[in-house]
N, C-alpha and C positions, 0 to 999 in steps of 0.2 A: 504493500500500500504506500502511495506518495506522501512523501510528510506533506502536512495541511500548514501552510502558512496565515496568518492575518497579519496584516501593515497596518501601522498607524504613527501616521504622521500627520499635520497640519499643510504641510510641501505637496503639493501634487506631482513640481519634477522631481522630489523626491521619491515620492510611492512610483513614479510612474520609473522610474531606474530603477527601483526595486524589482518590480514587475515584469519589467524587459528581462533582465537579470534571469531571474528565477524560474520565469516561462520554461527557457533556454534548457534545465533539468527535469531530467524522467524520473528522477525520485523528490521532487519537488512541487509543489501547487497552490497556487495564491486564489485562499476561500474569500477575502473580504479586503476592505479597505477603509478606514478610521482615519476622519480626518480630525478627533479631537477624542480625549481620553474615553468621553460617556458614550462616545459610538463604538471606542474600544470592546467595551463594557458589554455592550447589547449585540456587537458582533462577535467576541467570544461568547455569547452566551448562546447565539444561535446557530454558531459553525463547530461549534467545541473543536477547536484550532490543536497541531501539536505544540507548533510556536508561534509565540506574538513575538513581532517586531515592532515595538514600543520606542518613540522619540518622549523623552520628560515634557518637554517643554510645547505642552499643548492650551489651546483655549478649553474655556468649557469645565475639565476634569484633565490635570496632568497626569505624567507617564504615572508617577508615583503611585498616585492616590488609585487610579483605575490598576494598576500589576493589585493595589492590596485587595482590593473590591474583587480581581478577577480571584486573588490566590482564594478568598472566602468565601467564592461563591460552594455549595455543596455539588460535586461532583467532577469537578473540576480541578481534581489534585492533577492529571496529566497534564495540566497543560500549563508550558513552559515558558516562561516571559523573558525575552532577551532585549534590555534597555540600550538603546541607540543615544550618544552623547556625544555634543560637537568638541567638548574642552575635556582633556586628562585630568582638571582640576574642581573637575565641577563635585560640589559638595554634597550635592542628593544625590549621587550613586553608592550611597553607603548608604542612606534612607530606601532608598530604591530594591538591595539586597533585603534589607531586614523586611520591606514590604510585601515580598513574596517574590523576586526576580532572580533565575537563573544563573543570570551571569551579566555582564556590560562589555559592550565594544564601541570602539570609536567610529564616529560617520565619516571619517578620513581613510577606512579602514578599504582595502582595497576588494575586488568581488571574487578571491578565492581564500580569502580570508572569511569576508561576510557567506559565504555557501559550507565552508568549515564550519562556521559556528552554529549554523543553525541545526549543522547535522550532528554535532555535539551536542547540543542544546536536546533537540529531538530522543534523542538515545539516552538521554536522564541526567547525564553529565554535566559540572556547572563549569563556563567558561568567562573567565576575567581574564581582560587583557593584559596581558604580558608586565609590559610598561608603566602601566601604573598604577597595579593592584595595592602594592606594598604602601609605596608613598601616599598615595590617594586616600586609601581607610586607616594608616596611621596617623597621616595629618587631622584627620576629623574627629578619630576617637582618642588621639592623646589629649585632646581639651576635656573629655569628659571625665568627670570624678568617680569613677567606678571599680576603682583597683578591690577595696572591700568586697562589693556586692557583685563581681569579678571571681575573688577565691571563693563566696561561696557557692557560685552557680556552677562552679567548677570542682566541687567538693564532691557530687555524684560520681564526676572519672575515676579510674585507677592511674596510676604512672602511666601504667602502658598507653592506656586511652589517651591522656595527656600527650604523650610523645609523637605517637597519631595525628590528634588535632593541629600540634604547633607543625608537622609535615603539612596533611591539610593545609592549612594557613599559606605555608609557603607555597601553594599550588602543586604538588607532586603528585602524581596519579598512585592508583593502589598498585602498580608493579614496583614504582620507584617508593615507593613507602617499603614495601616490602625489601625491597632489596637491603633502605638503608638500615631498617630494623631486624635483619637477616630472618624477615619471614615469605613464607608464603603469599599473592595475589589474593589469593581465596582468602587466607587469614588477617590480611590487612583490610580486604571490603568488609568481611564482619565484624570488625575493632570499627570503622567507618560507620557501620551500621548501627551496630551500639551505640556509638557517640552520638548521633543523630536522634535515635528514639529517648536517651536519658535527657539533650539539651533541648529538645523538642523541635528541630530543626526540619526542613524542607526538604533541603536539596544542600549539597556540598557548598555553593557559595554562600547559603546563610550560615554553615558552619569556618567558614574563613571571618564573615561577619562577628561571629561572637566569639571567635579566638582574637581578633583585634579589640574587640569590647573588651572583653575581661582581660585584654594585658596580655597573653599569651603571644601572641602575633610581636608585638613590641619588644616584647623580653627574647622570643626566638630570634627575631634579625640582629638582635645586640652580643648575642652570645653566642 
């Protein structure tokens, strides 16, 4: 089956180079098109999309607010929100993650980068760009006060789990987690897996999310 795309964008040449784009792929298929968050809304809710291509910066209902609307809606745990942002710097794509969004790429990002991620995205995987995963969600969450309430939301892991997460964090898949913990693929997705059901998390990049919260993220790129 074709992954099912929805675009939402307020740019029509923007959707509409999406859409040239993506036509072009036989495992690929653009169900809708949003030109502002609340149509987001009502076109994931009527296409039950695999991936939204979500710009923030909408009239109406922004990216943000419509990924949390879309992540709450009941039945609607598949479907995957991948946030389109023009600046490395922009400060709601940390908002944007804990909203319920997959992953974040740049609209700089060229069209076998943007066909990668959505098929990443699609297959459950969370995808943060490269460049400025680190920078990006440290600079936002080292203002907040939350080292306390940090250690104890991180008080359910074990060591091991912990050591997991801060991989996680750094974006490592479950082979390279494995290898650097000298386990098993298999045995690092379900350390991944646990981590996930004890912090209550979604998908992998709300867990890079609250390893940068709670300090974990911080503390691994220093040490």
């Amino acid at each position: 089956m074709p992954i099912k795309v929805l675009l939402a964008d307020d740019e029509r040449l923007v959707r509409s180079g999406f859409r040239l784009l993506l036509d072009l792929e036989d495992d690929i298929t653009v169900v809708g098109e949003a030109t502002n968050g609340a149509e987001a809304v009502e076109l994931a809710r009527a296409t039950r999309p695999d991936v939204v291509l979500m710009d923030i910066r909408m009239p109406r209902l922004d990216g943000i607010r419509a990924a949390a609307q879309i992540a709450e809606m009941p039945g609607m745990d598949q479907v995957r929100i991948l946030i389109l942002t023009t600046y490395d710097t922009d400060e709601n794509v940390f908002e944007a993650l804990q909203a319920g969004a997959s992953g974040f790429l740049l609209k700089d990002a060229g069209p076998a980068e943007l066909l990668h991620a959505i098929r990443v995205i699609a297959a459950g995987d969370a995808l943060l760009a490269p460049r400025v995963t680190r920078r990006l969600i440290s600079q936002f969450t080292a203002q907040r006060k939350a080292a306390q309430a940090g250690e104890d939301r991180l008080a359910v892991l074990t060591e091991r789990e912990r050591e997991v997460l801060a991989l996680v964090a750094q974006g490592l898949s479950n082979d390279e987690i494995g290898a650097a913990l000298f386990l098993s693929p298999a045995t690092a997705r379900t350390h991944v897996g646990r981590i996930m059901g004890k912090l209550g998390a979604r998908d992998r990049a709300q867990l890079v999310a609250i390893a940068y919260q709670t300090g974990l993220g911080q503390y691994t790129e220093q040490h």
